[in-house]
C-alpha positions as a Markdown table, in Angstrom:
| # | Residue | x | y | z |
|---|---|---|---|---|
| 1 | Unk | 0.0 | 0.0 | 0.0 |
| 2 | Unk | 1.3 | 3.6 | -0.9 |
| 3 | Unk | 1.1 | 4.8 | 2.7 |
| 4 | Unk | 3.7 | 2.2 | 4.0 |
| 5 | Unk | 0.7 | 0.5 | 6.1 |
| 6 | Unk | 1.1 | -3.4 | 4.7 |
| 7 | Unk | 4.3 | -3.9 | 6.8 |
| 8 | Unk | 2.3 | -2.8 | 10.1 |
| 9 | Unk | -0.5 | -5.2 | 9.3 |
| 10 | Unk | 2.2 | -8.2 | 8.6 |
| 11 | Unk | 3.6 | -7.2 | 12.2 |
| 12 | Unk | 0.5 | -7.6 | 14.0 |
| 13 | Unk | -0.1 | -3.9 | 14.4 |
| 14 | Unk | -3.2 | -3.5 | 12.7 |
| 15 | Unk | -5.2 | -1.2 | 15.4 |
| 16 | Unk | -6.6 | -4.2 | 17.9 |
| 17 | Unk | -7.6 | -2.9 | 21.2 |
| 18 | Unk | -8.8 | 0.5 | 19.8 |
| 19 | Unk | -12.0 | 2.1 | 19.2 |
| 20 | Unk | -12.6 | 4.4 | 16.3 |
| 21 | Unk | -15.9 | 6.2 | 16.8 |
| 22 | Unk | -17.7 | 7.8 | 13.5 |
| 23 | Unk | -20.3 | 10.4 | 13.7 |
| 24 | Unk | -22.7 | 9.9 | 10.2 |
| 25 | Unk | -25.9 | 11.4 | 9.5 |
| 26 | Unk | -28.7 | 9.1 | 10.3 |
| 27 | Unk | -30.1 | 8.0 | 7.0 |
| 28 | Unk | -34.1 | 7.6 | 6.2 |
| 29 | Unk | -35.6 | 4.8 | 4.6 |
| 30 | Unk | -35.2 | 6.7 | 1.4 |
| 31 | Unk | -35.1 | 10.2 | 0.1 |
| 32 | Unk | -35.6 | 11.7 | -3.7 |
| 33 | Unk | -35.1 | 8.2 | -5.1 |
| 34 | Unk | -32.2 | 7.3 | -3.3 |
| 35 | Unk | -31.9 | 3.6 | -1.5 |
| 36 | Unk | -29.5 | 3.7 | 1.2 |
| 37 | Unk | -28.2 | 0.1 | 2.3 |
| 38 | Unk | -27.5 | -1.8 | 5.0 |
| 39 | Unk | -23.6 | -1.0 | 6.8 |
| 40 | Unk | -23.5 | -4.4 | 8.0 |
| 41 | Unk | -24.0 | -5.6 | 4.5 |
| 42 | Unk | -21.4 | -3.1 | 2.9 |
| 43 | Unk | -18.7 | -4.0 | 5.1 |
| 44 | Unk | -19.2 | -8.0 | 4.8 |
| 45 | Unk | -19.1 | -7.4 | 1.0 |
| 46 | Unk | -16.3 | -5.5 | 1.6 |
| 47 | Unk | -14.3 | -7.4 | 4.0 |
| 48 | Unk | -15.2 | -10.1 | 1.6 |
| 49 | Unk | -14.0 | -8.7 | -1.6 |
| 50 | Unk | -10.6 | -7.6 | 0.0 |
| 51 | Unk | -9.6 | -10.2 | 1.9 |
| 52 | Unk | -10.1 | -8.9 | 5.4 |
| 53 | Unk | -11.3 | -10.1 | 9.0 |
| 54 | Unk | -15.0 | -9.6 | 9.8 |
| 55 | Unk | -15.2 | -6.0 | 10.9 |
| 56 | Unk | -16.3 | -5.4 | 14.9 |
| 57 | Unk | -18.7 | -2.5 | 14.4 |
| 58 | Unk | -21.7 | -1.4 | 16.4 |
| 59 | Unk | -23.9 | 1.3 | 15.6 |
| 60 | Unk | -24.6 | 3.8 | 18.8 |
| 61 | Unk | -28.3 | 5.3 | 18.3 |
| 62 | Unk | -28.7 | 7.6 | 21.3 |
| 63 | Unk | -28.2 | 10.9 | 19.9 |
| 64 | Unk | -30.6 | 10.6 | 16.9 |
| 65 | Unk | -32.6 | 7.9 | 18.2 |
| 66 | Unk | -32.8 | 6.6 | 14.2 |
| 67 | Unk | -35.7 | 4.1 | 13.2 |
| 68 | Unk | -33.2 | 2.3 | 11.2 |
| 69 | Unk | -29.8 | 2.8 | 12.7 |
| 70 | Unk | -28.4 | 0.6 | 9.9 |
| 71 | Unk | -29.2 | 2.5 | 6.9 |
| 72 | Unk | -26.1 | 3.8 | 5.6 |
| 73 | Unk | -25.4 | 6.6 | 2.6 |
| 74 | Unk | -21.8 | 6.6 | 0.7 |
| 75 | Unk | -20.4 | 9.2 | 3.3 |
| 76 | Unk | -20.9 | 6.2 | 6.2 |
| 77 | Unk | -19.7 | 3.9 | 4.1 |
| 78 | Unk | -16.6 | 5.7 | 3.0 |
| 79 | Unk | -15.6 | 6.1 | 6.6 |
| 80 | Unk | -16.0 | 2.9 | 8.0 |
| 81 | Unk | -14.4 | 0.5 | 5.5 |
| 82 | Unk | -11.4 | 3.2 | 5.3 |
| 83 | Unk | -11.0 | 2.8 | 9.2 |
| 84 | Unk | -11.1 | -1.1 | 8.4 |
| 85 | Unk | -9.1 | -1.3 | 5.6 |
| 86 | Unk | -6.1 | 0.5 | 7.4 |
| 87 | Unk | -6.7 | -0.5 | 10.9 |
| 88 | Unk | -8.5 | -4.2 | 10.5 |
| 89 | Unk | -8.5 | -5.0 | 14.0 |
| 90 | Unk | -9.8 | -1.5 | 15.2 |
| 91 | Unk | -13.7 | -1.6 | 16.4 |
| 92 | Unk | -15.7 | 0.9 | 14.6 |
| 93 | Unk | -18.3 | 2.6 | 16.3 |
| 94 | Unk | -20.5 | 4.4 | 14.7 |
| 95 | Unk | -22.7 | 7.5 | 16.0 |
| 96 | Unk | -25.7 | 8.4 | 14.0 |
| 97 | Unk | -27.0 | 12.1 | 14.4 |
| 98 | Unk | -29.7 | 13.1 | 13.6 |
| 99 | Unk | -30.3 | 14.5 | 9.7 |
| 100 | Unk | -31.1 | 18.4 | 10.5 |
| 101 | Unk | -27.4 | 18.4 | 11.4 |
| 102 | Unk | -27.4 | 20.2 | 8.0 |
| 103 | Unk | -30.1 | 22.6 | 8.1 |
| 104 | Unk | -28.6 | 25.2 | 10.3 |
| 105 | Unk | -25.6 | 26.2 | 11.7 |
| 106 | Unk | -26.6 | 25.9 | 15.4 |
| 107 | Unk | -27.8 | 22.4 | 14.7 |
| 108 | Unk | -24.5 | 21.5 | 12.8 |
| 109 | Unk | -22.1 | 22.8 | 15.7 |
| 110 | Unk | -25.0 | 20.9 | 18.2 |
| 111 | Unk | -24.2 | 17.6 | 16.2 |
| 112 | Unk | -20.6 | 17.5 | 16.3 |
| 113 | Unk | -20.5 | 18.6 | 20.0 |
| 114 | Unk | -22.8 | 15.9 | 21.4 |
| 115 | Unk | -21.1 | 13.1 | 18.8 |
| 116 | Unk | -17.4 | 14.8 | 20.7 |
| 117 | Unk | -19.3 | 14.3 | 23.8 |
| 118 | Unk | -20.4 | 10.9 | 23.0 |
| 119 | Unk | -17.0 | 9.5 | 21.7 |
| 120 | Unk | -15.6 | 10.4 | 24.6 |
| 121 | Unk | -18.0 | 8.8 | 26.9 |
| 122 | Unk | -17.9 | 5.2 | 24.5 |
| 123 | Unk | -14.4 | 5.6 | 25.8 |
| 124 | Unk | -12.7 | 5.8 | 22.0 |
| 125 | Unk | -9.3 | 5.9 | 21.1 |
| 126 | Unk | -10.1 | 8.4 | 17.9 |
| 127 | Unk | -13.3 | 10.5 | 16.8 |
| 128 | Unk | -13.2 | 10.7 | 13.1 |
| 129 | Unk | -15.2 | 13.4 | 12.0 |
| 130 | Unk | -16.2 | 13.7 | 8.1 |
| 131 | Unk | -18.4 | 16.8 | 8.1 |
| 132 | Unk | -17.1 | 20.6 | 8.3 |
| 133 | Unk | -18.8 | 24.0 | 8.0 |
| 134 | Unk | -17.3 | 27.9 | 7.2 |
| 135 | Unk | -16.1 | 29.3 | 10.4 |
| 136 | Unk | -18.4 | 32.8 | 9.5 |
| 137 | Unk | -21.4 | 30.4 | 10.3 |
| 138 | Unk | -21.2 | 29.6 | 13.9 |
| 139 | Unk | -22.1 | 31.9 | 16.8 |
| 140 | Unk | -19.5 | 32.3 | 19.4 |
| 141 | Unk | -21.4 | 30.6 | 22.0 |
| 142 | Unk | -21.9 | 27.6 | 19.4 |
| 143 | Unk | -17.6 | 27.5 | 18.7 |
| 144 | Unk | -16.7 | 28.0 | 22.6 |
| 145 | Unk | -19.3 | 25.0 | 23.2 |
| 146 | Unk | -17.9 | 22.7 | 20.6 |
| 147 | Unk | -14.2 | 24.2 | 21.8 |
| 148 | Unk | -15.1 | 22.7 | 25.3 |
| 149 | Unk | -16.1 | 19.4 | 23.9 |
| 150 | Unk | -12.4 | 18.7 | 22.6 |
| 151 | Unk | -11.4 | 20.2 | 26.0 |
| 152 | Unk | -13.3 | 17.1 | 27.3 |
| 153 | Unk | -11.5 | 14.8 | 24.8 |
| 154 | Unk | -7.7 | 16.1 | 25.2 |
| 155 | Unk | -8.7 | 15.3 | 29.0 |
| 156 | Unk | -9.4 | 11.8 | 28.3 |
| 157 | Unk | -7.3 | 11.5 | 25.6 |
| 158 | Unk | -9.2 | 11.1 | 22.4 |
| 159 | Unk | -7.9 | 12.1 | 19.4 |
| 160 | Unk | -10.0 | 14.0 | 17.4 |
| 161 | Unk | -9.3 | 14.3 | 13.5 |
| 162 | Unk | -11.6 | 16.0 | 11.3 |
| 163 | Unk | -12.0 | 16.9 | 7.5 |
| 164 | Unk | -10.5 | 20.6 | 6.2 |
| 165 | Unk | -13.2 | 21.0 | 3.3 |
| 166 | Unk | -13.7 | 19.9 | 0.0 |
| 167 | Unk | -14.3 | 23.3 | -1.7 |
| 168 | Unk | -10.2 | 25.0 | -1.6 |
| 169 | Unk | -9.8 | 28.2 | -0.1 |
| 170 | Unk | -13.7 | 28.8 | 0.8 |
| 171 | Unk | -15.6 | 26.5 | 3.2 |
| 172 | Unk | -18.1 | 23.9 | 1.7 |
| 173 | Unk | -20.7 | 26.5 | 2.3 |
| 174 | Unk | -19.2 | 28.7 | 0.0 |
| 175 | Unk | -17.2 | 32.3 | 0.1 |
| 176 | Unk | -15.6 | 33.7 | 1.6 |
| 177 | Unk | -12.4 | 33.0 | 2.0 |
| 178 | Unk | -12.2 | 31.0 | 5.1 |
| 179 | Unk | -11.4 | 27.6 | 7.1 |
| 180 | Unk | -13.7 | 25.4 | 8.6 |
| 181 | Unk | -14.9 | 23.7 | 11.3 |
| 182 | Unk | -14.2 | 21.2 | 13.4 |
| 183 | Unk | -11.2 | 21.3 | 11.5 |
| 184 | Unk | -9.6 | 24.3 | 12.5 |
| 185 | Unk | -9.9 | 24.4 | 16.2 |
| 186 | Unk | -6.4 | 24.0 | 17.5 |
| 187 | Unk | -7.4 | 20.6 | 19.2 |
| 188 | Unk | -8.1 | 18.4 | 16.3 |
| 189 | Unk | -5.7 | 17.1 | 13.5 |
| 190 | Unk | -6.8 | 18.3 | 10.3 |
| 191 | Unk | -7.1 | 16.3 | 6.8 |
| 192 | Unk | -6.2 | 17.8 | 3.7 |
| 193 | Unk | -6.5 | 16.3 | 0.5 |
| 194 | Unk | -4.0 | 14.8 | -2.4 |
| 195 | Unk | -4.2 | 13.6 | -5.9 |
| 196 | Unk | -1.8 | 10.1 | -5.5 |
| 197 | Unk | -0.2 | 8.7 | -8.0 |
| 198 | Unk | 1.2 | 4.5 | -7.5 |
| 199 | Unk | 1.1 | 1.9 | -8.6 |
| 200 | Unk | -2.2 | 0.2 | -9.4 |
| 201 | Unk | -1.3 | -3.6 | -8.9 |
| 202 | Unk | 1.4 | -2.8 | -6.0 |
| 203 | Unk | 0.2 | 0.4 | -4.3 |
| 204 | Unk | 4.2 | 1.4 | -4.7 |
| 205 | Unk | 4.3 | 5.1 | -4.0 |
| 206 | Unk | 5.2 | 7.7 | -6.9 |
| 207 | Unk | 4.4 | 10.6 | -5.7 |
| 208 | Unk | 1.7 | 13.0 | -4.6 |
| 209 | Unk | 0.1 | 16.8 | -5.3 |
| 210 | Unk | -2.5 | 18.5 | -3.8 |
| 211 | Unk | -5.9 | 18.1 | -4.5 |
| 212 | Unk | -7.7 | 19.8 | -6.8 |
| 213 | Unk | -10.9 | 20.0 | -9.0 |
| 214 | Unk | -11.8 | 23.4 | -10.3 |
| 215 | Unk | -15.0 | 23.4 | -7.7 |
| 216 | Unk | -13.3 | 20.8 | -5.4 |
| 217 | Unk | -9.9 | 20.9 | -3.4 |
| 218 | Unk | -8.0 | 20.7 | -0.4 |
| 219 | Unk | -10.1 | 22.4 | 2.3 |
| 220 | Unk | -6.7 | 25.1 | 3.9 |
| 221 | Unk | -6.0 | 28.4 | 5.1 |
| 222 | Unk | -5.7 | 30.5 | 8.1 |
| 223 | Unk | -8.3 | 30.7 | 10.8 |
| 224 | Unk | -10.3 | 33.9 | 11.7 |
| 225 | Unk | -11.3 | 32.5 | 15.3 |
| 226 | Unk | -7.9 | 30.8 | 16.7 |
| 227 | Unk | -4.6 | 32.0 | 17.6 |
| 228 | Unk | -1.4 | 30.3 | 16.4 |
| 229 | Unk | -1.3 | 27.5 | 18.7 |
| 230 | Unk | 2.0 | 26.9 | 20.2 |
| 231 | Unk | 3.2 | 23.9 | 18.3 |
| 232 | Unk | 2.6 | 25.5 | 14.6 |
| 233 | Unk | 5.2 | 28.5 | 16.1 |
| 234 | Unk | 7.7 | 29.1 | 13.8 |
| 235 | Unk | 7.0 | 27.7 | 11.0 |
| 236 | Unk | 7.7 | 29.2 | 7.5 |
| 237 | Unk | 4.4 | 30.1 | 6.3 |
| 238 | Unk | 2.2 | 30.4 | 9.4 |
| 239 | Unk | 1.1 | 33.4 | 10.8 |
| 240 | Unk | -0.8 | 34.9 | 13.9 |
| 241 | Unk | -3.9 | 32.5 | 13.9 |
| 242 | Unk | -3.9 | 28.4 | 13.2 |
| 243 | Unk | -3.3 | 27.2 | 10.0 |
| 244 | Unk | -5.1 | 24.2 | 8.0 |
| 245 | Unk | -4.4 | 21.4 | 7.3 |
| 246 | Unk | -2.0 | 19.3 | 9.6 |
| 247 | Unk | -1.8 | 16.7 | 7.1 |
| 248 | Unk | -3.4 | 15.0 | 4.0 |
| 249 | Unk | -4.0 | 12.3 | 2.3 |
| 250 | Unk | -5.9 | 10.9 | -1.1 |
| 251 | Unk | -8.7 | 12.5 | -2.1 |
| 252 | Unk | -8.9 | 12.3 | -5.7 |
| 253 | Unk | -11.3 | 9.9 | -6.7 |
| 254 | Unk | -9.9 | 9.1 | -10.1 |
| 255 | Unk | -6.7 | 7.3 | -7.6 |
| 256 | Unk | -8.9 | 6.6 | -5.0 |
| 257 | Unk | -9.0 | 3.2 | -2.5 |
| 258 | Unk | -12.4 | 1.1 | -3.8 |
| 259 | Unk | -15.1 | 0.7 | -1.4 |
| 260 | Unk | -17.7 | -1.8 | -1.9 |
| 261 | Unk | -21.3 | -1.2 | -1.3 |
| 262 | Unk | -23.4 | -4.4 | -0.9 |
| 263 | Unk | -25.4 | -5.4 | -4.4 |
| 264 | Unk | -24.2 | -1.9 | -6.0 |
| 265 | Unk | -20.6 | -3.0 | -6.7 |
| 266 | Unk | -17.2 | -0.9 | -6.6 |
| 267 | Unk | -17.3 | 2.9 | -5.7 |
| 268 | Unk | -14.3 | 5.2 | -5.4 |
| 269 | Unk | -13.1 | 6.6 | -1.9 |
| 270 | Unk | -13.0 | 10.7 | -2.6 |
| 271 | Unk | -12.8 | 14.0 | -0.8 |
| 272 | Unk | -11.1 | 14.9 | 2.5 |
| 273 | Unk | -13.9 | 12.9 | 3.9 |
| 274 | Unk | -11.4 | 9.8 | 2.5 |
| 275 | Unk | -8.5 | 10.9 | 3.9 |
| 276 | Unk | -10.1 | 12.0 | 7.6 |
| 277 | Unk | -11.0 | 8.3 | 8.2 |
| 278 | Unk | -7.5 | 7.3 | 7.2 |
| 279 | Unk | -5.7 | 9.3 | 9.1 |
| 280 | Unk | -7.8 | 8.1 | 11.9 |
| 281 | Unk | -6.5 | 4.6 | 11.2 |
| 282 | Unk | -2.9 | 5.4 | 11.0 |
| 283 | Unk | -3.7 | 6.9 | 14.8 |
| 284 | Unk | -5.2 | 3.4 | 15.7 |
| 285 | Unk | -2.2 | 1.8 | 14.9 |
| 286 | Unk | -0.1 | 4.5 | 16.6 |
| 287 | Unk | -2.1 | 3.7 | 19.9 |
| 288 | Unk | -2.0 | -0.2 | 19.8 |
| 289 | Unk | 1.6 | -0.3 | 19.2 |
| 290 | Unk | 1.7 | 2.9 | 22.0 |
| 291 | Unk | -0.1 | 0.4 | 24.3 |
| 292 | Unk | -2.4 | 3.2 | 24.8 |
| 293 | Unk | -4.6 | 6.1 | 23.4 |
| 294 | Unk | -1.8 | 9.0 | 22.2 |
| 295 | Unk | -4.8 | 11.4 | 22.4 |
| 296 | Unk | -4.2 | 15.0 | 21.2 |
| 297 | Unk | -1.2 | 14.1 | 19.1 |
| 298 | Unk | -1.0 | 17.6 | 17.3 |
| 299 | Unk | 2.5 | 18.3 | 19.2 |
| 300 | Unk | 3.7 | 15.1 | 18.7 |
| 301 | Unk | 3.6 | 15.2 | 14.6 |
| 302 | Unk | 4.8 | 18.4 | 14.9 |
| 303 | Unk | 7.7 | 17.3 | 16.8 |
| 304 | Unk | 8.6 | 14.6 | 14.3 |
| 305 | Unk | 7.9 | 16.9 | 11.2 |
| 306 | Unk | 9.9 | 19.4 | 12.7 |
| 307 | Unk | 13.2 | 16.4 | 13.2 |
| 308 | Unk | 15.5 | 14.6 | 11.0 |
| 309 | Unk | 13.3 | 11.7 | 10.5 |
| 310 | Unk | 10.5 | 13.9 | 8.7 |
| 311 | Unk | 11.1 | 12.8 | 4.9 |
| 312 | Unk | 11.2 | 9.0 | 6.0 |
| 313 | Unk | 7.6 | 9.4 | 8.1 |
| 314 | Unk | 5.9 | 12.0 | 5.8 |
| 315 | Unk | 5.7 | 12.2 | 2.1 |
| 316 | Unk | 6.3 | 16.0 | 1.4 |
| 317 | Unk | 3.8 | 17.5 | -1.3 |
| 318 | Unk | 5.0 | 20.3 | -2.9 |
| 319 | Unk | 3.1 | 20.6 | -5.7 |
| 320 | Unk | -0.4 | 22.1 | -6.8 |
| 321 | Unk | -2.9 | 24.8 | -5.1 |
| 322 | Unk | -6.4 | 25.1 | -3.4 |
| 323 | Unk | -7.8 | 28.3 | -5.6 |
| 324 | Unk | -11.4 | 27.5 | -6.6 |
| 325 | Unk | -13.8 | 27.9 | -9.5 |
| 326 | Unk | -17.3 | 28.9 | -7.6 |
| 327 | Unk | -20.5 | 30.2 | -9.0 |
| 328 | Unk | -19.5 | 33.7 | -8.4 |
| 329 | Unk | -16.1 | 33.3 | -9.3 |
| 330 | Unk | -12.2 | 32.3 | -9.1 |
| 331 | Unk | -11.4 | 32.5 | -5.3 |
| 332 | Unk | -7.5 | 32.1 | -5.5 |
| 333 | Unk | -6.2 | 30.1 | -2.4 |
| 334 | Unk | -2.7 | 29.2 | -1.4 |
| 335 | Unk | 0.2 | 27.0 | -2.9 |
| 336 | Unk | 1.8 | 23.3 | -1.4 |
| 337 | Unk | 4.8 | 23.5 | -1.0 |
| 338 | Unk | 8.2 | 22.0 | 1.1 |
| 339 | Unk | 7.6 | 21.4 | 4.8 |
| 340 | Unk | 4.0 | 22.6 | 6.2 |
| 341 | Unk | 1.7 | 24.3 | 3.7 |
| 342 | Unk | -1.8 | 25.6 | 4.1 |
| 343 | Unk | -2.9 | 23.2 | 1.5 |
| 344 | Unk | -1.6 | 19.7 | 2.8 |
| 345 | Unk | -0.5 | 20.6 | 5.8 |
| 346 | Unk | 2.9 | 18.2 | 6.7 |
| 347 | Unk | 1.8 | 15.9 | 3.8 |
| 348 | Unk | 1.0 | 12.1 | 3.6 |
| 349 | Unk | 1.8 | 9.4 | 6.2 |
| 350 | Unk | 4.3 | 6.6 | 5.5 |
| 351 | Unk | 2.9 | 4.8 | 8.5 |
| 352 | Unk | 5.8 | 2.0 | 8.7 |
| 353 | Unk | 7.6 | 4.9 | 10.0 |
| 354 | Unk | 5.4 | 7.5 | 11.5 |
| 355 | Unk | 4.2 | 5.2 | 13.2 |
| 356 | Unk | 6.7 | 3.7 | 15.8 |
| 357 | Unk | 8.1 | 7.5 | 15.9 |
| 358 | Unk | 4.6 | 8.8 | 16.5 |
| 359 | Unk | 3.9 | 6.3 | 19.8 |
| 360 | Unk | 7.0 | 7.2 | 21.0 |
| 361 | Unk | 7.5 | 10.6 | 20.9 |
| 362 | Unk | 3.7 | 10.8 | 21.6 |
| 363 | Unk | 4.5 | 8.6 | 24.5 |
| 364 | Unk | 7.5 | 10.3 | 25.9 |
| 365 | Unk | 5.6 | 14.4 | 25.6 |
| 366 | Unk | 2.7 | 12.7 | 27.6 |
């Protein structure tokens, strides 16, 4: 596999022990045509098709209290069979909430911070969180509540990792120029997107550039709403407030992992939504082979970006842009380039070695 992940698995580390918790919309019987199918189903097709152990999921109703907790759209079954294809022995628990998530900005931030809330008390090892909204959107009050829910998780050591947009240098709900949230609160670990190029038949690595679209890129930038944290000091193109992303991965759906949804066949893995639930792997394997939950490893990755060892752990993108095409225009964004960028952050994982370095110096900061 590109991301240096297959020589974990063969080692045993393959994210046993650990709880990945997944917030996803709760899905009705159907809506505007569409059928949504069954997660159990997808994942046994999936685990099927691939080659993998039977997945340990359970689906966690009490925030939406859903009719049919097991309905899943493409979003749920991105994430899940991401988590299992990188961390196989990880349980995956996912959170349904409840579908107005998306009709308003209060219910949004409500939704993340009672699925923060709720990872926390299913006692999880990471939250992977797919959804994001423009920082302009949310009410003070509704930011300092969802700030105080990754309070709660740094506490109890939960690692939070959450999408940086799909839409470039404007937030999926359009200009302006902005960063988005959960994404660019200084508690989480951010996912920026790639286009990957490898090999199809041996996943060997080629190299990697940032994605973009025309309407679609790597969600990055600089927040309006939070100060440079402390561990993104002095870094080449940061400035007074937090940048976005921390890191990236694959979003490009025409190099894409294939996901499998039960009776419909093959369907590319796309968006930062892709590379949010992977990075949440990687951390699962960082905490089994820890022997423990790393929690709020922002510092950490930092730390070992910052070091010697940051070419052998990270694959560098420096190449390619987040500017947009939108309705009502071109919103130019920023360039990748060496070290951190406000496009892919640190870059990729090559988990054989971020890994191990990421437990350890994780480990030894605690």
């Amino acid at each position: 596999m590109a991301y240096g992940v297959a020589p974990l698995l063969s080692r045993g580390i393959d994210g046993s022990g650990q709880t990945v918790v997944l917030p996803e919309l709760a899905e009705p019987p159907s809506s505007h045509g569409v059928i949504y199918t069954d997660i159990r189903q997808d994942l046994a097709a999936f685990d099927s098709r691939f080659g993998l152990p039977p997945a340990t999921l359970r689906v966690v109703n009490s925030i939406a209290g859903s009719k049919s907790p097991y309905l899943a759209g493409t979003e749920e079954m991105e994430d899940t069979e991401m988590v299992h294809a990188i961390a196989p022995g990880a349980a995956l628990d996912v959170v349904p909430v409840p579908q107005d998530a998306e009709s308003s900005s209060a219910d949004f931030a409500a939704a993340i911070t009672k699925a923060i809330q709720g990872g926390v008390a299913l006692h999880a090892a990471v939250i992977s969180i797919s959804a994001s909204g423009g920082e302009h959107l949310l009410t003070r009050a509704e930011v300092a509540g969802m700030n105080a829910a990754l309070e709660q998780a740094r506490e109890q050591h939960v690692t939070v990792v959450a999408s940086s947009g799909d839409t470039g240098a404007i937030s999926d709900n359009g200009p302006p120029r902005q960063v988005s949230l959960p994404g660019s609160d200084p508690l989480v670990l951010a996912a920026g997107g790639t286009t990957l190029d490898a090999t199809w038949a041996t996943g060997t690595y080629h190299g990697e550039m940032a994605w973009n679209e025309g309407a679609q890129a790597s969600g990055g930038g600089y927040s309006s709403l939070f100060p440079r944290p402390a561990y993104q000091d002095g870094l080449a193109r940061i400035g007074a407030t937090r940048g976005v992303p921390d890191v990236a991965a694959n979003a490009d759906s025409a190099t894409a992992m294939a996901l499998d949804i039960s009776g419909g066949g093959l369907y590319p893995a796309q968006g930062t939504s892709a590379a949010t639930p992977l990075w949440a792997g990687v951390i699962a394997l960082a905490d089994q082979q820890a022997g423990n939950p790393l929690g709020f490893i922002n510092p950490a990755l930092y730390a070992i970006a910052r070091g010697p060892a940051y070419h052998q752990a990270f694959h560098d993108v420096v190449t390619g842009d987040n500017s947009v095409i939108w309705p009502t225009g071109v919103y130019t964004g920023y360039t990748a380039g060496p070290g951190w960028d406000p496009v892919t952050g640190w870059g990729s994982p090559d988990a054989q070695y971020l890994v191990p370095l990421l437990a350890h110096t994780a480990r030894s900061r605690a």
